[in-house]
C-alpha positions as CSV (number, residue, x, y, z in Angstrom):
1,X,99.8,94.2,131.5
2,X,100.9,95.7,128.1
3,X,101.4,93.5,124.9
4,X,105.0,93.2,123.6
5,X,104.5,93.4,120.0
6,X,108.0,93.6,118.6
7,X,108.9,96.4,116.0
8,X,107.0,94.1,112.6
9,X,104.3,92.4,112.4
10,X,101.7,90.7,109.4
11,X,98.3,91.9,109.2
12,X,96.0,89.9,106.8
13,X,92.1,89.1,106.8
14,X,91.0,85.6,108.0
15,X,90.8,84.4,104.3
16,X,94.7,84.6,104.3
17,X,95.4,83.2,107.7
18,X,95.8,79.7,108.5
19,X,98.2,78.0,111.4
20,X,100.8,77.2,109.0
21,X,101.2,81.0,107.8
22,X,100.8,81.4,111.5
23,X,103.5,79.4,112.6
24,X,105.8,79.9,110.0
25,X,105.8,83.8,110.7
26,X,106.3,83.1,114.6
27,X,110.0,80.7,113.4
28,X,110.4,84.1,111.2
29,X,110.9,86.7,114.2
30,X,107.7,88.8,113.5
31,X,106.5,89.8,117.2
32,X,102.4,90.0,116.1
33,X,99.9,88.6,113.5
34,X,96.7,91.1,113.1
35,X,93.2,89.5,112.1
36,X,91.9,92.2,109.9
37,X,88.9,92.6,107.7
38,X,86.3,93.0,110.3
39,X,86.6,89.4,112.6
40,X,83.2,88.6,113.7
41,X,82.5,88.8,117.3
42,X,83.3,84.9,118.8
43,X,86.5,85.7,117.8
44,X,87.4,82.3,116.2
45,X,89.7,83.2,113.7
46,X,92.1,84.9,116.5
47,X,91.8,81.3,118.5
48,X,93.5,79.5,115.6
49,X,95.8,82.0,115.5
50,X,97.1,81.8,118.8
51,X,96.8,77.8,119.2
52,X,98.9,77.6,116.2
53,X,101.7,79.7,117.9
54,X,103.4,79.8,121.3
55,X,104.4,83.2,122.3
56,X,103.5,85.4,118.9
57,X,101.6,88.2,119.7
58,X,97.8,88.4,118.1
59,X,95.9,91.2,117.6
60,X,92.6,92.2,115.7
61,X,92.2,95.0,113.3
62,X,89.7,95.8,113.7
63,X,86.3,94.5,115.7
64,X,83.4,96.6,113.7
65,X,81.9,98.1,117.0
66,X,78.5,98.5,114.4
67,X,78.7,94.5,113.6
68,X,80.2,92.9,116.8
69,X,78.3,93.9,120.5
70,X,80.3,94.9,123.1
71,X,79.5,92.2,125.6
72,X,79.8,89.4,123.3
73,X,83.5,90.8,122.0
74,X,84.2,91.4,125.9
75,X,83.5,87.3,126.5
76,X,85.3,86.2,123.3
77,X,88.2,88.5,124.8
78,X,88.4,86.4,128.3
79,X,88.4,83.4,127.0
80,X,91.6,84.2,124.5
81,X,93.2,86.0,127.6
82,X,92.3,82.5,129.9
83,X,93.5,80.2,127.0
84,X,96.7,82.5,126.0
85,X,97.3,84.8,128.8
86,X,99.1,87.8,127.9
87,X,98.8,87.2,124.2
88,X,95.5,88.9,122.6
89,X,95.0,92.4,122.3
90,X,91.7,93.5,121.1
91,X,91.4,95.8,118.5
92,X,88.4,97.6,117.9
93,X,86.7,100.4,115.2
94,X,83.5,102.4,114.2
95,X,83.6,101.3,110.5
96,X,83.1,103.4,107.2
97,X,79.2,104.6,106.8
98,X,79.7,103.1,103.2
99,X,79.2,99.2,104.9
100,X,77.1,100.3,107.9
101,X,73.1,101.2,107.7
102,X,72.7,102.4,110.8
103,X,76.3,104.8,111.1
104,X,75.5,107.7,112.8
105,X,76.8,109.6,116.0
106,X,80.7,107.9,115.5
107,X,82.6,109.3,118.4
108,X,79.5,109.2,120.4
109,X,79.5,105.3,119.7
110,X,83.2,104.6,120.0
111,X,83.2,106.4,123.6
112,X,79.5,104.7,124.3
113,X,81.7,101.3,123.2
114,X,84.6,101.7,125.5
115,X,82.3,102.6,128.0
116,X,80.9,98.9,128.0
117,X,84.3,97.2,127.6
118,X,85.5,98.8,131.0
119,X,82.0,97.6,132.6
120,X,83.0,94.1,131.0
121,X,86.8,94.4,132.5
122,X,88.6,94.5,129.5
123,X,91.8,96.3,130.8
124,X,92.5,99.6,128.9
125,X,96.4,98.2,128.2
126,X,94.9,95.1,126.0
127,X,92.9,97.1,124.1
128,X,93.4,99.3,120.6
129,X,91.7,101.6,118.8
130,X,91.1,102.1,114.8
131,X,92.5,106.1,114.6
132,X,92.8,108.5,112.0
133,X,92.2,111.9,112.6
134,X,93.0,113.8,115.7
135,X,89.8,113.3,117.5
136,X,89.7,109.8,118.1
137,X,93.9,109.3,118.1
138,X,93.5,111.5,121.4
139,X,90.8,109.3,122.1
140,X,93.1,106.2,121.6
141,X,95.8,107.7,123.8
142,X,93.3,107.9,126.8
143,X,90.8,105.0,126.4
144,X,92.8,102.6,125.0
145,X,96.5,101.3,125.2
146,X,97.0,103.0,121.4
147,X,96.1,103.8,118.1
148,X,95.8,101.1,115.2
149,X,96.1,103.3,112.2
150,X,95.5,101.9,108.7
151,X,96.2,103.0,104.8
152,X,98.5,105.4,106.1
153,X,102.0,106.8,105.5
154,X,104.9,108.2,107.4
155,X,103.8,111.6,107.2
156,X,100.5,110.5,109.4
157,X,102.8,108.6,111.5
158,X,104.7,111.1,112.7
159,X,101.2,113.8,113.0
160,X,99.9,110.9,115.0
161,X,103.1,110.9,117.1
162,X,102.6,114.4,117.9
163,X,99.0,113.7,118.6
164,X,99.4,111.3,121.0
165,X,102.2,111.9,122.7
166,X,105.0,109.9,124.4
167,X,103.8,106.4,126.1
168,X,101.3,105.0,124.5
169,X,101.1,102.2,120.8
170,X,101.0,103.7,117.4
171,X,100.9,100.6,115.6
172,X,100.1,101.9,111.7
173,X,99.5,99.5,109.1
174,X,101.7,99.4,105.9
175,X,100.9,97.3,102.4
176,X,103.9,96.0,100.2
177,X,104.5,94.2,97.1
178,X,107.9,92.4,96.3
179,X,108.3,93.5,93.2
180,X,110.9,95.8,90.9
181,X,109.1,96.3,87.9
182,X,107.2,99.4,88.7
183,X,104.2,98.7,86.5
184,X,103.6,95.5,87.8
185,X,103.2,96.6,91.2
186,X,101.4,99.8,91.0
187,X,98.8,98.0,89.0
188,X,98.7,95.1,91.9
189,X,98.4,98.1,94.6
190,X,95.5,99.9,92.4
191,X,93.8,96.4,92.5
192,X,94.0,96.4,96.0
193,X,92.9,100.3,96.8
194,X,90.0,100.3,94.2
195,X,87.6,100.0,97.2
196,X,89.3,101.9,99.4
197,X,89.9,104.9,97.8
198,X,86.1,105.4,97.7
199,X,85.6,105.2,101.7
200,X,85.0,108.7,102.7
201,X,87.1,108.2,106.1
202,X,90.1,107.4,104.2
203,X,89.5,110.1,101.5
204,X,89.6,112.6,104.0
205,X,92.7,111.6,105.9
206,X,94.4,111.6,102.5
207,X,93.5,114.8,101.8
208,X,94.5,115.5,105.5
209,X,98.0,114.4,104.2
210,X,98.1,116.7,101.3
211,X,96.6,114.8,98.4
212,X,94.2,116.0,96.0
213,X,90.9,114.9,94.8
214,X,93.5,114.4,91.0
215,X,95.0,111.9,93.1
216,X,92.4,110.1,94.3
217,X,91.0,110.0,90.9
218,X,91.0,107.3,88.4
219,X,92.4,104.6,90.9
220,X,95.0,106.7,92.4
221,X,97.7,108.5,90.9
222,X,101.2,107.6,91.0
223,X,102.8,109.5,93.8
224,X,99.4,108.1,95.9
225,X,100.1,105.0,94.8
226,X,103.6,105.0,95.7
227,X,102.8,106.4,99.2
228,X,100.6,104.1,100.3
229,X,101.8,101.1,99.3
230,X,106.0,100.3,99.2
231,X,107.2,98.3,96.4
232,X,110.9,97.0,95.0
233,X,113.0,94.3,96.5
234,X,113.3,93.6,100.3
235,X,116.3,95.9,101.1
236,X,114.0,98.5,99.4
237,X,110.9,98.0,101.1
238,X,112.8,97.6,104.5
239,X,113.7,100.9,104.6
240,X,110.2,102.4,103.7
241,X,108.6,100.3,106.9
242,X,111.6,101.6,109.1
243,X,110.7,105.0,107.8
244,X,107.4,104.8,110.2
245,X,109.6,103.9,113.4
246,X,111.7,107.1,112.8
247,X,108.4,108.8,112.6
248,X,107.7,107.7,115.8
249,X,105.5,104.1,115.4
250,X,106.3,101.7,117.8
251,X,105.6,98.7,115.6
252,X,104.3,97.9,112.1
253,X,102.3,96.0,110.8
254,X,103.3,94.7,107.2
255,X,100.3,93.5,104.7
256,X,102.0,92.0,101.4
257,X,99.6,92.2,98.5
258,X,99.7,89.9,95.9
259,X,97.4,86.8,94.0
260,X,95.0,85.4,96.1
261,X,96.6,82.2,95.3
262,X,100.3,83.7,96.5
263,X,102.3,81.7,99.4
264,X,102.9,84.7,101.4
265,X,105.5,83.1,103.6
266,X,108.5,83.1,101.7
267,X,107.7,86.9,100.8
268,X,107.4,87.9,104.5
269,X,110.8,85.2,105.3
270,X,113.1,87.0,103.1
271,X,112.0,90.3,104.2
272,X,112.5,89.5,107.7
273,X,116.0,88.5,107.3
274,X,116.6,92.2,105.7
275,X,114.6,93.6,108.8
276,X,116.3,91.7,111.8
């Protein structure tokens, strides 16, 4: 049985998450909450979620194949699906070599991966995969319900489309910061990307999309900036997240960036009013 996600969701690590985020995005209208930032392998953080809510979608994005085992993520994921049933889908990824020692042989490891979730009966429909170039998104399409892609634009949406074909998720992820002054939040979205603009996966795919090494430099120039992460007021914003569904995403899922010490909720209620 396939996942009904909605068109929006909120993806955040587990330092973020808590059931009354949770909860308060479910009364909201968002269709899925996504447990980023590498969730260990019990799967813990995901249980809160979903005892917190009632018929919210959760996801994860993503399960570091390198970090969490196969069989133990394949247990964790039957005892979400017997406590919530229909609720969890399991999303899963090979990582950057930058945080993993022994990173070698990727595609080799995400098929040998897959290979021991169907031996552990996770169904192919509950199941995701991290995707950015063409190799593993048509590797997504037929070993997994979808692709999860991440520090991405329209333009890779609708390449990933065409990749994929009709029928199966594209569920790309998509930062924001509420704010109009310009300044402000390009400097908050620099804070943000420092790390992640020297991950060679994601270097590549932005290159992929037509950006320079120039704009990769010096924490990202402008029109990178701008690209990656959607700033202004709601309306604004709104219509750069519906920009991926016209490229042919089925859903999105929003991360808002902002102080560590930020309530997120109001932020993520005021855009969903624009959004509904």
């Amino acid at each position: 049985m396939a996942i009904e996600l909605g068109r929006f969701g909120v993806w955040h690590g587990a330092q973020h998450w808590g059931p009354e985020l949770a909860a308060g995005l479910e009364a909201a209208g968002y269709g899925a909450l996504w447990l980023g930032s590498s969730p260990d392998a019990g799967l813990r953080d995901a249980e809160v979620l979903l005892a917190a809510t009632s018929s919210v979608a959760v996801g994860t994005s993503v399960v570091n194949m390198w970090k969490s085992p196969a069989a133990d993520v394949a247990a964790s994921y039957h005892r979400l699906e017997d406590a919530a049933p229909g609720r969890f889908l399991l999303g899963v990824g090979i990582g950057h070599p930058e945080h993993t020692a022994q990173y070698k042989s990727p595609y080799e490891t995400i098929v040998s991966y897959l290979d021991e979730l169907d031996d552990a009966k996770v169904p192919v429909e509950r199941r995701a995969l991290a995707a950015l170039g063409p190799k593993v998104l048509h590797l997504a399409g037929t070993r997994a319900t979808g692709a999860l892609p991440y520090l991405t634009t329209p333009e890779h949406t609708r390449e990933a489309r065409r990749v994929l074909g009709g029928g199966v998720l594209l569920a790309p992820e998509q930062k924001i910061v509420l704010e109009t002054d310009e300044e402000i939040a390009r400097t908050t979205a620099r804070d943000y990307l420092a790390t992640y603009l020297q991950l060679d996966n994601y270097v590549a795919n932005l290159k992929r999309l037509g950006f320079t090494d120039d704009d990769i430099a010096d924490g990202g120039s402008d029109r990178l900036i701008d690209a990656l992460v959607l700033h202004g007021s709601a309306v604004e914003i709104a219509e750069g997240l519906r920009a991926h569904l016209e490229a042919g995403a089925d859903h999105v899922a929003i991360q808002q960036l902002g102080r560590e010490e930020i309530d997120l909720l109001p932020g993520y209620e005021a855009l969903a009013t624009v959004l509904a």
